[in-house]
C-alpha positions as CSV (number, residue, x, y, z in Angstrom):
1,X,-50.0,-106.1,5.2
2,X,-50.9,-104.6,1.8
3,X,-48.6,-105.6,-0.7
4,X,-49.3,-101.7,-2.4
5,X,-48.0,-100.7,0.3
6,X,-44.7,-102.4,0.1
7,X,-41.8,-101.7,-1.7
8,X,-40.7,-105.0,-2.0
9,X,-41.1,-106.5,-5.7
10,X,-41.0,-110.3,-6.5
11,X,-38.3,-111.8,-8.9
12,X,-39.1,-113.8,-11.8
13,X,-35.3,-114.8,-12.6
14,X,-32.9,-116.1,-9.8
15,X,-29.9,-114.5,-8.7
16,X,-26.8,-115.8,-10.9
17,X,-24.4,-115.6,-7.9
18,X,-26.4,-117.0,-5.6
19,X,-26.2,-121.8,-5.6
20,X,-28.6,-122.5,-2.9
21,X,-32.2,-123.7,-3.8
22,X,-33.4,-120.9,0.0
23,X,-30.7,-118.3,-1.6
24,X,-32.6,-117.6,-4.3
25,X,-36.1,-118.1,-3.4
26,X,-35.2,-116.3,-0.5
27,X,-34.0,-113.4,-3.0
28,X,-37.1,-113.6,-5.4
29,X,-39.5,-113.2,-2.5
30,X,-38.3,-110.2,-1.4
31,X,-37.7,-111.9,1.9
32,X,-34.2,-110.1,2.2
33,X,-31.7,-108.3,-0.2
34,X,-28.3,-108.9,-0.6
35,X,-25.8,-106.0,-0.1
36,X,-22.0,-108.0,-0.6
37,X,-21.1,-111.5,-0.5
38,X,-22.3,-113.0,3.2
39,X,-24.0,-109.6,3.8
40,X,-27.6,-109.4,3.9
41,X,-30.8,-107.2,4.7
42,X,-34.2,-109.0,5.7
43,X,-36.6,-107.2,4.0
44,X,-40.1,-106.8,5.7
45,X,-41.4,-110.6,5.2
46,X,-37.9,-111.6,5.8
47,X,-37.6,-109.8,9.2
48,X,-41.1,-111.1,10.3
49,X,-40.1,-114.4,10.1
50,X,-36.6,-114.2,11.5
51,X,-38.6,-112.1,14.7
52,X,-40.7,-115.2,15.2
53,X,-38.0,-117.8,15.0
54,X,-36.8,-115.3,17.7
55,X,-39.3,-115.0,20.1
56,X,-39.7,-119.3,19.8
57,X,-36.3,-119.1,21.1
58,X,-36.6,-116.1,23.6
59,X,-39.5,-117.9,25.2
60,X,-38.1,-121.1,25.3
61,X,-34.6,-119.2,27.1
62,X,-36.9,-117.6,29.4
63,X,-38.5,-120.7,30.7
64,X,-35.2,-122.2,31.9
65,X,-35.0,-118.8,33.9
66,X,-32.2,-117.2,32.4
67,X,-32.8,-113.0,32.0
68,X,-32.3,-111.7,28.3
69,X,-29.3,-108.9,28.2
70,X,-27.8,-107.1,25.3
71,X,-23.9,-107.1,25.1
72,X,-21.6,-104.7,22.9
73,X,-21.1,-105.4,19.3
74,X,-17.5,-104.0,19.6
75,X,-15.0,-105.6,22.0
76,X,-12.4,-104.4,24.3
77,X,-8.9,-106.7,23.9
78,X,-8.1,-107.1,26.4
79,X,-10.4,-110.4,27.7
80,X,-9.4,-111.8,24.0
81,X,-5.8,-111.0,25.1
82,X,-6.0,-112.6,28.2
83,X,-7.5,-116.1,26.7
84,X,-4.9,-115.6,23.7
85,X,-7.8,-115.5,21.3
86,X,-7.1,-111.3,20.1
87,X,-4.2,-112.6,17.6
88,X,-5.4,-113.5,14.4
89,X,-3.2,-116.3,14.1
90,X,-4.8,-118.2,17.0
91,X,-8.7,-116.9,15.4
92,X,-8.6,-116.1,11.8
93,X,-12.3,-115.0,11.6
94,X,-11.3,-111.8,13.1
95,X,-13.3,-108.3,11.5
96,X,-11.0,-105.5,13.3
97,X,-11.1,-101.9,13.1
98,X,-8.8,-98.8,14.3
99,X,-9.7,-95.8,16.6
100,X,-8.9,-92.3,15.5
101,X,-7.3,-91.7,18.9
102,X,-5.4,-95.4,18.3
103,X,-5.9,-98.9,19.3
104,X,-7.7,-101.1,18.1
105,X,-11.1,-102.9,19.0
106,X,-13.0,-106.1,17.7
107,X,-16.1,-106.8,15.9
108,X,-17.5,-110.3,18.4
109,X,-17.8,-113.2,16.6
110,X,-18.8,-114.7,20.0
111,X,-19.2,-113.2,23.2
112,X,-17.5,-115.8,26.0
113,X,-14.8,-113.5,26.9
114,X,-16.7,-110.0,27.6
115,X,-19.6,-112.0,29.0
116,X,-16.9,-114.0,31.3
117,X,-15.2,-110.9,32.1
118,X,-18.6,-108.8,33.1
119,X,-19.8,-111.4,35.3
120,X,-16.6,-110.8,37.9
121,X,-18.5,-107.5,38.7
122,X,-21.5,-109.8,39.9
123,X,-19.8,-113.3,40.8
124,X,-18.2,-113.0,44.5
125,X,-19.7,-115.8,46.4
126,X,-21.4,-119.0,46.0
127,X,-24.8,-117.2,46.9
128,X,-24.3,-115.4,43.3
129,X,-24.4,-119.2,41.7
130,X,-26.1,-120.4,39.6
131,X,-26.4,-117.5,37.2
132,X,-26.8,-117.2,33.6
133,X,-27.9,-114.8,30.9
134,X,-28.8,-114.8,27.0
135,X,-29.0,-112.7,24.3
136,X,-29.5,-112.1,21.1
137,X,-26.5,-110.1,19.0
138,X,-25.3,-109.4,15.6
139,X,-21.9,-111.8,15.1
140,X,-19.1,-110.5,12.9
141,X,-17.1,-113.5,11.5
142,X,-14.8,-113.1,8.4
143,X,-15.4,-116.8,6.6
144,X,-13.0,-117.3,4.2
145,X,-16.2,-118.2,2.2
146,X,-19.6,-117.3,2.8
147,X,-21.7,-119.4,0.8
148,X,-25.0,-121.2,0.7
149,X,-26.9,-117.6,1.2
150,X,-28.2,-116.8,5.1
151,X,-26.9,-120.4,6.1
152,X,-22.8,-119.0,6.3
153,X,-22.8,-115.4,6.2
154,X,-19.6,-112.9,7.9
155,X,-22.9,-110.8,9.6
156,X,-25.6,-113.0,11.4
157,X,-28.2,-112.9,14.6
158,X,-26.8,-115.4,17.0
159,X,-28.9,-116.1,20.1
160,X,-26.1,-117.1,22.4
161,X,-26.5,-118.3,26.4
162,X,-23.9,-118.8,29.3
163,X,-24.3,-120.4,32.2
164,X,-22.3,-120.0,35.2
165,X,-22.0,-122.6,38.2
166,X,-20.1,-124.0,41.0
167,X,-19.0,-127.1,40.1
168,X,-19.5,-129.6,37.0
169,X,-22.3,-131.5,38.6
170,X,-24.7,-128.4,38.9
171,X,-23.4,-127.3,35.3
172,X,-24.4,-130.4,33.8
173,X,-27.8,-130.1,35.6
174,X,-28.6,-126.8,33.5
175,X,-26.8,-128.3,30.6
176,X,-29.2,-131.4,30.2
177,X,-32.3,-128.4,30.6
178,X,-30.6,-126.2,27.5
179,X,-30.8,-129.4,25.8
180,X,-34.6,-130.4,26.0
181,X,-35.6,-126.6,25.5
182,X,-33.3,-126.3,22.3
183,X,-35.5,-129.5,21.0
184,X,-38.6,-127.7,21.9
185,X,-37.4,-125.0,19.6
186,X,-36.9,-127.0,16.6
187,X,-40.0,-128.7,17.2
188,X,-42.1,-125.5,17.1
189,X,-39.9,-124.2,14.2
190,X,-41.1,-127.4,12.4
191,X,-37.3,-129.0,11.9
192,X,-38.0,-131.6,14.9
193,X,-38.4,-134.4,13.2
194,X,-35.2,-134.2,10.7
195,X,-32.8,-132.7,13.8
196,X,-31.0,-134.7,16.1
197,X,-28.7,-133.8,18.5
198,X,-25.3,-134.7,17.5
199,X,-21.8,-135.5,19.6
200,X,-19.2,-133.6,18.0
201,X,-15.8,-131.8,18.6
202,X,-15.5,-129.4,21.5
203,X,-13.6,-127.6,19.0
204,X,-11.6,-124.8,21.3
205,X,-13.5,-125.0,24.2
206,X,-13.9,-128.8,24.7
207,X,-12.8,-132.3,23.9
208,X,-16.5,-133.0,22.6
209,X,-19.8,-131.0,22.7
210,X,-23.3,-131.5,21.1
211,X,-24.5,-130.1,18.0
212,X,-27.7,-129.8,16.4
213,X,-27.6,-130.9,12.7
214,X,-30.6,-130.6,10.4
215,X,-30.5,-133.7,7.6
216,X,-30.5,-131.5,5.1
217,X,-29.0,-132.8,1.6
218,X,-26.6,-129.4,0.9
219,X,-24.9,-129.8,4.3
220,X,-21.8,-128.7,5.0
221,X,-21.3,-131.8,7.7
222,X,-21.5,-135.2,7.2
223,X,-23.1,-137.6,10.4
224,X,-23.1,-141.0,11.0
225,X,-26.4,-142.3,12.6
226,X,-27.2,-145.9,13.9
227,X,-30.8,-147.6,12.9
228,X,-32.9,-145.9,15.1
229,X,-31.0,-142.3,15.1
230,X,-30.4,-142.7,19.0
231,X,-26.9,-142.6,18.5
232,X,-25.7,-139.8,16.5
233,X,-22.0,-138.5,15.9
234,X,-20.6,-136.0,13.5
235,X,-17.9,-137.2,11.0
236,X,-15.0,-135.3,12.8
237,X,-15.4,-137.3,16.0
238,X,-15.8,-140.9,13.8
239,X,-13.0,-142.7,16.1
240,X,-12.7,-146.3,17.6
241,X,-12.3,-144.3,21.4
242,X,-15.5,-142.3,20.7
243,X,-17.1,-144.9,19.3
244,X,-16.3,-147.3,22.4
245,X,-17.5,-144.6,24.3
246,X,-21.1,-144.6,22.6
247,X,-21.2,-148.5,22.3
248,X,-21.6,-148.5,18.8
249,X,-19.7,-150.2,16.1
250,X,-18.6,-148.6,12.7
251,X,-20.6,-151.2,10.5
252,X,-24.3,-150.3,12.4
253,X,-23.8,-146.3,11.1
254,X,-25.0,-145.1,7.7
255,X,-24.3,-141.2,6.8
256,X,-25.7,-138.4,5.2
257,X,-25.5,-134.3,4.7
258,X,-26.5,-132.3,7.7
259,X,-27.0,-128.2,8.4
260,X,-25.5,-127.4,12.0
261,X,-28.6,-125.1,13.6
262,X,-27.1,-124.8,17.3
263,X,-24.9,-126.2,19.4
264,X,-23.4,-126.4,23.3
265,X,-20.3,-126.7,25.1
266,X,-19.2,-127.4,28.3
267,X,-16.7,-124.9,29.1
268,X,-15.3,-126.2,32.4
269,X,-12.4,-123.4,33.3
270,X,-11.2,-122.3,29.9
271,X,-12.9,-119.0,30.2
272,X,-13.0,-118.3,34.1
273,X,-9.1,-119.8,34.7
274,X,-7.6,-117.3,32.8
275,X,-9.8,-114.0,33.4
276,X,-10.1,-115.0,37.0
277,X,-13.9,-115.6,37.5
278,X,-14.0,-116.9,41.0
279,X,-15.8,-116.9,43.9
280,X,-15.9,-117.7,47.8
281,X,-17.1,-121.1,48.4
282,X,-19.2,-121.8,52.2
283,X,-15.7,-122.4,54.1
284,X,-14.3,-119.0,52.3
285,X,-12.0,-121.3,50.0
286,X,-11.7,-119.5,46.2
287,X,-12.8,-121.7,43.3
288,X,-13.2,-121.0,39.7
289,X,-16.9,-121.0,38.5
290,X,-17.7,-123.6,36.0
291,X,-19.2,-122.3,32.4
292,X,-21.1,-123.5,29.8
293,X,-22.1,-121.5,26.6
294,X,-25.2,-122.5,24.3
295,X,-25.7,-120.9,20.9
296,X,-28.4,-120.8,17.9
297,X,-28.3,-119.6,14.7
298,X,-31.2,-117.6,14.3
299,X,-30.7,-116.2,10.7
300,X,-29.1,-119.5,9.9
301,X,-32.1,-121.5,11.0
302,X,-34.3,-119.3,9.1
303,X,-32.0,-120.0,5.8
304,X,-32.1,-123.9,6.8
305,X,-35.7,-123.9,6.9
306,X,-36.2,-122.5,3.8
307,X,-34.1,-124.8,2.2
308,X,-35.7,-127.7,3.6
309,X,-39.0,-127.2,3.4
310,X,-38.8,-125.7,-0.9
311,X,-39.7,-127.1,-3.5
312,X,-39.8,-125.8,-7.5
313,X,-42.1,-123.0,-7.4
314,X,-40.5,-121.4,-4.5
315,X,-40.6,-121.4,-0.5
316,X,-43.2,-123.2,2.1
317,X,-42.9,-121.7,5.6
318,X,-44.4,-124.1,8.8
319,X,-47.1,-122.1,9.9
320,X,-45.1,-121.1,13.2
321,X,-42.7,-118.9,11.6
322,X,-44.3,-117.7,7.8
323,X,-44.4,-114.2,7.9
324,X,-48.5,-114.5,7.3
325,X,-50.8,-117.7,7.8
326,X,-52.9,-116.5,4.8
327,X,-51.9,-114.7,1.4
328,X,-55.4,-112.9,0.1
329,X,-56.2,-112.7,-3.6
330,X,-59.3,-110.6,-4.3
331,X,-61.0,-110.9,-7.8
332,X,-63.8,-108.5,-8.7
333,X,-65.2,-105.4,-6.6
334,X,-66.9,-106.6,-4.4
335,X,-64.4,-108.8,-3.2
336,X,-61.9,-106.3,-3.0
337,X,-64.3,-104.9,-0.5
338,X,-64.5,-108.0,1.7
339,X,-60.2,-108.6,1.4
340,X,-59.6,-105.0,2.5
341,X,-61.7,-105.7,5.1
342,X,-60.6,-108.6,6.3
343,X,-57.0,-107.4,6.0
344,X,-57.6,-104.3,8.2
345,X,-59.0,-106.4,10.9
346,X,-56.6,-109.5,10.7
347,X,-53.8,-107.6,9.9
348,X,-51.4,-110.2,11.5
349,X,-53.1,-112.8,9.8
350,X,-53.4,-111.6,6.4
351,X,-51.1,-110.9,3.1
352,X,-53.1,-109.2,1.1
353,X,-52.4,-109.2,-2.9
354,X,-54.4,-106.1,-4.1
355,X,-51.7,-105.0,-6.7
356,X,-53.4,-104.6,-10.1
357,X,-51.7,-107.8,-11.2
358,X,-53.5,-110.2,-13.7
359,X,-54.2,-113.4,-10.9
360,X,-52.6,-115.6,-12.7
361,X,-49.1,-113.3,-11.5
362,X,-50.7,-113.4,-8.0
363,X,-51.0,-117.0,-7.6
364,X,-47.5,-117.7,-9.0
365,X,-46.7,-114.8,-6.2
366,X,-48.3,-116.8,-4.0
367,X,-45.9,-120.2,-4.3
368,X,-43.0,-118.2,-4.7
369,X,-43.5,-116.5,-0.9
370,X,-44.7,-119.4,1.0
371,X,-47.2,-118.9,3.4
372,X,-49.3,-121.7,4.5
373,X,-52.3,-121.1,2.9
374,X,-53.7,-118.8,-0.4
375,X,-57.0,-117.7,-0.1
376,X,-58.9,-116.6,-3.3
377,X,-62.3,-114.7,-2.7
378,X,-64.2,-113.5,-6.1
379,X,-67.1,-112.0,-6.9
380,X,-68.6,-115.3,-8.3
381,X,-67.2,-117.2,-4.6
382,X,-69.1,-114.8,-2.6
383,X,-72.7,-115.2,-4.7
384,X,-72.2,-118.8,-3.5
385,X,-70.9,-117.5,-0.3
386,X,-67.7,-119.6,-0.7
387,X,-63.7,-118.7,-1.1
388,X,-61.1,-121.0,-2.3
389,X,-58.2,-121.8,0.2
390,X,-55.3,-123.7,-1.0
391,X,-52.6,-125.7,1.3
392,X,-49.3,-124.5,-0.1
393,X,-47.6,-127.6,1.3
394,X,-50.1,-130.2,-0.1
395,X,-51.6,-128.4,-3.1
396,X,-55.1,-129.4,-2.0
397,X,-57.5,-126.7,-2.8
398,X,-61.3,-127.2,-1.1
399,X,-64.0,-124.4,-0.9
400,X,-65.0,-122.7,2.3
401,X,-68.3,-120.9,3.9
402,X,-68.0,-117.5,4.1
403,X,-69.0,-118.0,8.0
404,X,-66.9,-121.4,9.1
405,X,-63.6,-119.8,7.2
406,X,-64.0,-116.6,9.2
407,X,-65.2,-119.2,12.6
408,X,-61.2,-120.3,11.7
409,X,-60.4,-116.5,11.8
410,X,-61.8,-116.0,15.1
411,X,-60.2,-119.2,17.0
412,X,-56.7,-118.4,15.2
């Protein structure tokens, strides 16, 4: 990508409504814009990396064999009505809108009860189990505050999975393979060694569930850990039976902030009981089918990344997810040549800076967006048949061969 060719412009002054450290880097890039409070657009960088932090996902859903669908944005009430989850008073995140020819239909801030209700179509007998599908879908939620910029917004990308089985024993089974693939996702997002997986509330689905919290100092949720972070419990669930349960006493746990990035229930029969979801077992009997439902945060991972990984000249993406591995400064002619060159070849690779912009702006350009590495060529580097590549995350700056830099190109 040419940055001439963008429309995107960098910001030297942070956004005076936005308080997180990501929100306004995030801004200042040009990674997204913000359109209300809670509401935003990814801009072209933003979008690239919020695609890749996708497809880590996507290929880590598709390896425990689950088919990717895409489910309705606006919701029929009557599966909400049926689980007494349409009133507001029962689920105050509600966005709700009016038809012309009356009635009224819901924006989903989750999708158990249209994906439990769909699945009756395609559920008769135990030959139709296991099944499960994912997806990723725009969630509507109307937070009383959104805050903290893409971390808790009332529009976000939600990749969210359900699992449908006979009985608990094969549920937990699947649920136990949702787990190690969501820690190969925050591995290859590079947030596997500060996440842990968490026992928390099962909030309305559950007595407990797991969640997977991100130490991350402007938290929303505080967790209790024991020495060696094998036990891990979210503050809400801090009781003496819970506690009994995971053979830990209160004095062996310290605490600190934490940034929810997924989490996954076991949903038993709250969903199927009450919309019916049944099928014939082998001696013709009916039985419910068992559900579990496994969500991510895709936006809100990006956001937590970004505010993890900053620091005070702007944003430092892991290689896996920055929207480029290199950003390209060009100084002199010729080396304008070489960049434009470079850039049309390895366009996937490349950033490239050929504003008329003194360098001095490009460089500070440079740390404000993040990528892993800035590569200066110059008319002077090339004489010597060098280039300058700096680490972003380290700072270290060494000079590379013309030929072993673009060797690295070619095994990239």
């Amino acid at each position: 990508m040419k940055l001439s060719q963008s429309f995107v412009k960098t910001l030297r002054d942070a956004p005076k409504d936005e308080t997180a450290k990501s929100a306004k880097f995030l801004v200042r890039a040009g990674f997204v814009h913000k359109e209300l409070a809670g509401v935003y657009t990814f801009l072209p960088l933003g979008l690239i990396t919020l695609k890749k932090i996708e497809n880590i996902i996507r290929e880590e859903m598709n390896a425990l064999g689950s088919p990717e669908i895409q489910m309705t944005a606006l919701q029929n009430p009557a599966p909400w009505q049926a689980t007494k989850r349409w009133e507001s008073e029962r689920m105050d995140i509600w966005f709700k809108t009016e038809l012309s020819a009356g009635g009224e239909l819901g924006l989903g801030p989750t999708h158990e009860e249209p994906g439990t209700a769909m699945m009756k179509d395609y559920i008769k007998s135990y030959k139709d189990l296991p099944a499960s599908f994912y997806q990723f879908q725009t969630k509507f939620r109307n937070e009383l505050r959104a805050k903290s910029g893409i971390m808790r917004t009332r529009e976000f990308l939600m990749k969210d999975l359900y699992s449908f089985n006979v009985d608990q024993a094969a549920h937990d089974e699947f649920y136990h393979k949702v787990e190690r693939a969501y820690k190969n996702v925050y591995d290859r997002v590079g947030l596997g060694d500060c996440t842990f997986e968490t026992f928390a509330s099962g909030g309305a689905f559950s007595k407990y569930s797991h969640e997977f919290q991100t130490i991350l100092d402007v938290g929303e949720d505080t967790i209790y850990y024991n020495h060696d972070k094998s036990v891990v419990l979210n503050e809400e669930v801090l009781n003496d039976e819970i506690l009994a349960d995971l053979g830990v006493k209160r004095d062996e746990l310290e605490s600190c902030q934490a940034a929810e990035v997924g989490n996954i229930f076991s949903l038993g029969y709250k969903f199927s009981e009450p919309l019916d979801l049944s099928f014939s077992d082998k001696d013709g009997k009916k039985q419910l089918v068992y559900m579990g439902s496994y969500g991510i945060g895709v936006s809100r991972v990006m956001g937590v990344i970004a505010e993890k990984f900053a620091d005070d000249k702007g944003l430092v993406w892991p290689e896996t997810v920055a929207p480029f591995k290199y950003y390209l400064v060009a100084i002199g002619e010729k080396a304008g040549k070489l960049a434009a060159e470079w850039e049309s070849k390895y366009s996937d690779l490349f950033l490239y800076d050929d504003r008329a912009n003194r360098p001095g702006e490009k460089f500070a350009d440079s740390e404000l967006m993040g990528l892993p590495f800035r590569i200066v060529i110059s008319d002077k580097t090339l004489d010597n048949d060098s280039l300058e590549q700096t680490n972003r995350k380290t700072g270290e700056t060494k000079l590379l061969t013309i030929k072993d830099f673009l060797g690295i190109l070619t095994h990239v």
